[in-house]
Each structure stands twice: as structure tokens, then as C-alpha cells.
N, C-alpha and C positions, 0 to 999 in steps of 0.2 A: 386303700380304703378299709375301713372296721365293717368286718360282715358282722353281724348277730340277728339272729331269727326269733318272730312272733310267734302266737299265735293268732295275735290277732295285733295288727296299727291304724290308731284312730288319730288322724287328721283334724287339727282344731279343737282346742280345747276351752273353748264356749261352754257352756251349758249342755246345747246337745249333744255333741263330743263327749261330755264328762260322762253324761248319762248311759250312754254307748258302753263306754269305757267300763261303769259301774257293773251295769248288768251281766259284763263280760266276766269280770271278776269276783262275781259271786258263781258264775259257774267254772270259776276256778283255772281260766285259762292266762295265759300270758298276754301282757297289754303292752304295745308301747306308746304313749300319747304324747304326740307332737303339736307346737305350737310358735308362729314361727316371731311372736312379738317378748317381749322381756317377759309378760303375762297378758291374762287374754282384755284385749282392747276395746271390742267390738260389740254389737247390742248387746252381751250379755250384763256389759257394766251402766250400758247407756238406756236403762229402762228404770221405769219405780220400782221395780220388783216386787210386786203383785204377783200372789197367786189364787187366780179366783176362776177357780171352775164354771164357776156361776155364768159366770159372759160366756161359754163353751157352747157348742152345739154340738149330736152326735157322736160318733166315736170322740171326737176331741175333749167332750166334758167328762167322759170315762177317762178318756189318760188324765184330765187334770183331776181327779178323784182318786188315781190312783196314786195321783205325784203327788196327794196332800198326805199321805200316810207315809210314800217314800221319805220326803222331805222329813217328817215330824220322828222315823225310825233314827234317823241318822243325828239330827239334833239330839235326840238321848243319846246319843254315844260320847258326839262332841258338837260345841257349841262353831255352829253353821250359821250364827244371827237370823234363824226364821226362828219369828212371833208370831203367835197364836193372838194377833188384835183384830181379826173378822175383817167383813166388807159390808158398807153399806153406799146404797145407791138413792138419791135424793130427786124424787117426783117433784116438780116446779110448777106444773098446769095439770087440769083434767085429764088432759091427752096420756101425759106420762104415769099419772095415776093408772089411770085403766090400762094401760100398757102392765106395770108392774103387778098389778091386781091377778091378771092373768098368766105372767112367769110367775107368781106363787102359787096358782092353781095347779100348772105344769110340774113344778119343784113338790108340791103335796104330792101327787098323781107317783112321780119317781120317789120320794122317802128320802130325798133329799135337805135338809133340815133347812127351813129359813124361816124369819117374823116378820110380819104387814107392823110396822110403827105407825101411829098416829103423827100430826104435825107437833102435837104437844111431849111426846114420847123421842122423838128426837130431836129436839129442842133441850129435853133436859139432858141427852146425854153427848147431845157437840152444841153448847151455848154460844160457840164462836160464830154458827149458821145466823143467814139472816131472815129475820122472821118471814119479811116477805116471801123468800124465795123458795123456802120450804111446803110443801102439802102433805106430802106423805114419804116414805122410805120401807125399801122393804132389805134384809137384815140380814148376814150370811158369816154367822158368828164363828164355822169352825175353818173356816179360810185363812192365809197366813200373809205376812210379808217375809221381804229379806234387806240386808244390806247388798245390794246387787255388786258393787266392788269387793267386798267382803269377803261374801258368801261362794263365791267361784274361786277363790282361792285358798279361802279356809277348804270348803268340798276337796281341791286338790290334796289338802294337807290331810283330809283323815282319810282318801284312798292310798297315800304313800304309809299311814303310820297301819293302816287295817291289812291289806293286802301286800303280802310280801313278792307278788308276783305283776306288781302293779310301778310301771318306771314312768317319771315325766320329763320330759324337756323343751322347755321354753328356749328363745332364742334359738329355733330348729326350723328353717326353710323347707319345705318338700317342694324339690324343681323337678322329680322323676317319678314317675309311678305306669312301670310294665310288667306285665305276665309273660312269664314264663316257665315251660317245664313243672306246672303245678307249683309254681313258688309267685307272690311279686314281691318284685325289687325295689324298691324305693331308694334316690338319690337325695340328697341334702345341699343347699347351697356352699356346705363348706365340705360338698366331694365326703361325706360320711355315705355310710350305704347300709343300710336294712334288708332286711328278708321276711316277709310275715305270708302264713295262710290265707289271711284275710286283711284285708282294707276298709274303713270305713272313712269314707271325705264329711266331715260337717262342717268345714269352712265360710258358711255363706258366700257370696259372690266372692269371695277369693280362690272356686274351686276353678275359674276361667284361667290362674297360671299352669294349671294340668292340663285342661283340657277345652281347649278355647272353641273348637267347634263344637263341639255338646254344649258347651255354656251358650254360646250364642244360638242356640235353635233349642234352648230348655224351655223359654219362655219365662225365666225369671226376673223377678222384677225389686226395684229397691226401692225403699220408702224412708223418707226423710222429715224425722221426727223431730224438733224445738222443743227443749225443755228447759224452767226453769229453777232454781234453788234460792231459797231464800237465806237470810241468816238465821239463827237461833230464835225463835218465838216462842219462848213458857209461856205465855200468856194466851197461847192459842193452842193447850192443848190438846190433842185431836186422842180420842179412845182409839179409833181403828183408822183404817182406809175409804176413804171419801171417792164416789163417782155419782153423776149430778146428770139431770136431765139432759145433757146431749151424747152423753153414754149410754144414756136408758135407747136412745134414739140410734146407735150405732152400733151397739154389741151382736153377735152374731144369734146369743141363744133368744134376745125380744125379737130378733125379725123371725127367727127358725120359729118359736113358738106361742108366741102373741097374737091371735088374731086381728088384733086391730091397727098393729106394726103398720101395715101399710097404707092404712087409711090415713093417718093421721095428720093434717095440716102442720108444715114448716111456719112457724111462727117467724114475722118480719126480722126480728133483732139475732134469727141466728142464721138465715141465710146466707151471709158472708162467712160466718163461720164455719158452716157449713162447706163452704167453697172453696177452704181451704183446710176442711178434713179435723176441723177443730173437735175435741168434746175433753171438758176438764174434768180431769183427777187431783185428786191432793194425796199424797204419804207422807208421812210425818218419819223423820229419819231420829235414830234413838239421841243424837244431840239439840231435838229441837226443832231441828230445820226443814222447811216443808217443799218438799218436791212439786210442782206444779205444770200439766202439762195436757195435753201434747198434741200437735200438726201435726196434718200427714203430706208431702208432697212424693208424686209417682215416678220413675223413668224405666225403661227396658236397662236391665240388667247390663244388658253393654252399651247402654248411655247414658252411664252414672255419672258422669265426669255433668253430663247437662245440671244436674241436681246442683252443680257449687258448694261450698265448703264456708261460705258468709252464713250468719243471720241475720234473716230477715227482722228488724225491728217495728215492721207493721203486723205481722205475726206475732210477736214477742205482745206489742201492745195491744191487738184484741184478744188473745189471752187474760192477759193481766185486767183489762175490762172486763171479762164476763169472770174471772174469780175474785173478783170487788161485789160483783154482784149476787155472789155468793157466800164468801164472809169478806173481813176488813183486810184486806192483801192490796199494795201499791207499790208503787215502783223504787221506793226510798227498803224498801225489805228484802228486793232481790239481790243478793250475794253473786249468782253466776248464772249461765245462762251457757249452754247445748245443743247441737246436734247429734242425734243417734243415725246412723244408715242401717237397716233391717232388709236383709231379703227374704223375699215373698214370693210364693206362687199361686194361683188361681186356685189348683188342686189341696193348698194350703199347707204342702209340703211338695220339693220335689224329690223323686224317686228315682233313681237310674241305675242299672245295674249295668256296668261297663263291662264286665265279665263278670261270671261266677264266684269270682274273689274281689273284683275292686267294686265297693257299692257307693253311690251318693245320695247322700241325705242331709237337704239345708232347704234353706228357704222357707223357715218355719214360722218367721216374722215375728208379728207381735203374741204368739203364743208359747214362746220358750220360754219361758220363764217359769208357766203355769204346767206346760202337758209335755215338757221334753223327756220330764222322768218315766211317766210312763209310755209316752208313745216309743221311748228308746228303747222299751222291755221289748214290745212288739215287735219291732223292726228288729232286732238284732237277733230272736230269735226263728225272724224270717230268714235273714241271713245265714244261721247257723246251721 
């Protein structure tokens, strides 16, 4: 076997993984990031790549605050595909109005920067909307996007060319990981062997091939996302990031801070959609083509195999319904069509420290994208 020693081996090299890794290496220590697919697979590619604080609540809206200046540091160095084209969220009835009226009261109150647009004020700047469906928007101009395949591997490429202290290896199994004698050892499916001070797992539910009793009493959970991609549309196109009245109705920062969050009657036509976890986005990807999305369906962490690996085409089509009725999107424009699996936890991350050296941190869900950069500061300095 090849011994070589860390100081620090970060497990999965996702998003939060990278971000682990990042933080490591600006305090200058030794990294080795493992990853056990050709490059990483898994939600980090299978999302719109959205990063919008703005939906955050609590400490989470701080790390996504803090990961819009990470992100926008490292794009002036090298091009990581994050765009500086904003967030806007589209009011459709009175209910959602006053809902948003009040996350900008919340967002003035913190100095958080956003704009209340008129129905005629966004109208002229996404003409593609449809008149009906519009009422109001409220505007969240220094938010960004990414190419989410891209951009996790470009990110790899400028921690290899920046930190000479910084190794990656993809196509790298981790089947061992024990302490001992103030060392862990880490094994590899092809019998390689490591040695680091520290360990950090961000694997999402693939951290169950180490440790399969913890994983099944972690209480994590996996969520199963449908997404779709259209072809090329110049004709539709979008300024920024698009999220539409059943966002407004979903996102964690209107229920945290909205007073009327809870009041507000579910309207007939989205009950079902609702019932199946529905609320559309659109991202427009830099060749055109517009992301459209996304369901949620639930299972325990180790009854993911129940979720299936098909799509659902009745899912597929109330989607594709309620973004017609948002602009002119049909079934003759979709290109492809997705599954993401994202693990989630209740606590909204999970936390577990297995020893004093080996920690776990996954289950971040649908927030990696936005707060891994900086929730990973945090955490790794907890660790350290």
C-alpha cells in the first residue's frame, strides 16, 4: 500500500466538500480531496445553480451572504461561470404580494439590498412573462448564478493551480476510515491507504458505505428533484433568475419572516402541486437554454432505493403546466429532462463527529449551492 499523510482528507468532492477543502487551504494546510465518481455526479451538478441568500433564513442567510463574496473573490481570479444576473421572485395574487411586501420590509430592517417592482416595471424588463400572471416582484440584484456542471470543476481547477498544497483525486473509493494512535487511516477500493490528522465526510447519503449504523439513526433524509431543460430560446431572453409565486409560498426566509406566511389560503389550481412539492424556477443557461423546475419527493435515508430512478411524466406535465402559465414554455421546447437525489436533514445540515478527527457534514440539501461556501468556513473552523 502507498502511505502518504494529510493534514487534513476531505471526502466528496461536491460543493461542500470543495468548500471544506477551500477554507483549509487558505489556512495553509495539506488537503487531499477525494472523490470516488470520474468527477462529482451528484446534486451539486443536478441543481439550477442559484445562489440566492434571499430564500435563507437565519444563520443560513449569513453563510449565503458570505458565499456571494466567496464566490464573486474567486471569479476575479478565474473564470468559475458565476454571473452577477440577480433574483427576482414574481407575486401572482394579493396573498403573494403582501407576503413579499413584507420580506422587503425584513431585508430594509437588515440592509440587505432589494426593489418592490411594479407589475409594469417587470414587465419591461422580462417581456417573456405573462401579463396575467404577474402583480408585483420584488428584486435581489446582487445575487448570482453558476453553471452548476462547470463551475464544480472549473472551482477544482483553480484550487489545483492556486494552492500548491492542495491534491485531487477523482475515481478514489474511500471503503475505510479508523483512528488510531492520533492518526486516521483511510483505505481506498484499490487497497491505496492515506493517513491524515483530520477527516471531513461530505458525501451526502454515500457516507452510509463507512458507516452504516450512524447513517441509519442520523435521521437523514433524500429528496427527489425533476428537472427540466429546454433547447436554445433567444427569444426568451431572461435578464436574471426567475422564481414565481409558489416559491414565494415555499422558501424558508417568507415563512421565517412574513407575518402573513401562514395565513394565507392555498389557491385551487395549486393544491396538487403543492402535493407534490412543486414551486417553479426558471435559469437561463449561458447557451439559451432554460432550466425549469422542480419537485420534491421524500424517503428515509436508507429507503432511497423506494424513491426509483424513472420520471414521473405526470410530474413532468404539471410543471410544464404551471410554467405556460407563466410564460410561453411547452412540451415541443424541452430538450431533457432529470432527476437530482439531495440529502436533507431536519436540523438542515447533519453534524456528527465520530471522533475528534473523523467529522460528518452532508445533508445540506437544497442549500449547497447558496451557503456551503460559507457555512464550510464555519464548520471547519469548528473542527480545527
Amino acid at each position: 500500500m502507498n502511505n502518504r499523510k494529510y493534514d487534513l482528507v476531505v471526502v466528496g468532492a461536491g460543493v461542500l466538500g470543495t468548500f471544506h477543502a477551500y477554507h483549509a487551504l487558505l489556512k495553509g494546510l495539506s488537503v487531499l480531496h477525494v472523490e470516488k465518481d470520474n468527477y462529482p455526479q451528484g446534486s451539486t451538478v443536478r441543481n439550477f445553480g442559484q445562489i440566492v441568500p434571499s430564500g435563507m433564513a437565519d444563520e443560513w442567510f449569513e453563510y449565503g451572504v458570505r458565499g456571494l463574496g466567496i464566490y464573486q473573490s474567486i471569479q476575479q481570479e478565474m473564470d468559475i461561470s458565476i454571473r452577477n444576473n440577480g433574483s427576482i421572485y414574481i407575486a401572482s395574487d394579493t396573498d403573494e404580494v403582501q407576503v413579499i411586501h413584507e420580506l422587503s420590509a425584513h431585508y430594509q430592517r437588515l440592509g440587505y439590498a432589494q426593489e418592490l417592482w411594479s407589475k409594469q416595471q417587470t414587465l419591461e424588463a422580462y417581456p417573456m412573462l405573462k401579463i396575467d400572471y404577474v402583480q408585483e416582484a420584488i428584486v435581489f440584484r446582487q445575487e448570482l448564478s453558476a453553471e452548476p456542471d462547470l463551475m464544480i470543476r472549473k472551482l477544482h481547477d483553480y484550487l489545483q493551480t492556486k494552492f500548491p498544497k492542495y491534491r485531487l483525486r477523482y475515481n478514489t473509493a474511500i471503503v475505510g476510515c479508523e483512528e488510531s494512535e492520533n492518526t486516521v487511516y483511510l483505505r481506498t477500493s484499490q487497497q491505496e491507504r492515506f493517513e491524515a490528522e483530520k477527516v471531513v465526510i461530505c458525501n451526502g447519503y454515500e457516507f452510509k458505505l463507512l458507516f452504516r449504523k450512524l447513517f441509519d439513526d442520523s435521521g437523514l433524509k433524500v429528496s427527489k428533484l425533476q428537472m427540466m431543460r429546454t433547447k436554445p430560446l433567444p427569444q426568451l431572453r431572461m435578464p436574471g433568475n426567475i422564481l414565481t409565486g409558489l416559491t414565494v409560498r415555499r422558501y424558508e426566509s417568507f415563512e421565517a419572516y412574513c407575518p402573513s406566511f401562514h395565513n394565507i389560503p392555498v389557491p385551487a389550481h395549486y393544491e396538487e402541486l403543492q402535493k407534490w412539492g412543486i414551486h417553479i424556477l426558471f435559469k437561463q443557461a449561458v447557451d439559451g437554454s432554460i432550466i425549469i423546475g422542480d419537485s420534491h419527493e421524500y424517503a428515509l435515508g436508507s429507503q432511497i432505493d423506494d424513491l426509483g430512478f424513472s420520471i414521473n411524466s405526470y410530474i413532468n406535465q404539471l410543471m410544464l403546466d404551471e410554467a405556460n402559465r407563466i410564460m410561453p414554455i411547452d412540451a415541443s421546447m424541452i430538450e431533457s429532462t432529470w432527476a437530482g437525489y439531495y440529502a436533507q436533514h431536519d436540523k438542515h445540515i447533519l453534524e456528527v463527529d465520530v471522533s475528534d478527527r473523523i467529522h460528518v457534514r452532508t445533508g445540506i440539501g437544497g442549500k449547497g449551492m447558496t451557503a456551503s461556501a460559507g457555512y464550510a468556513e464555519k464548520s471547519l473552523n469548528g473542527i480545527l
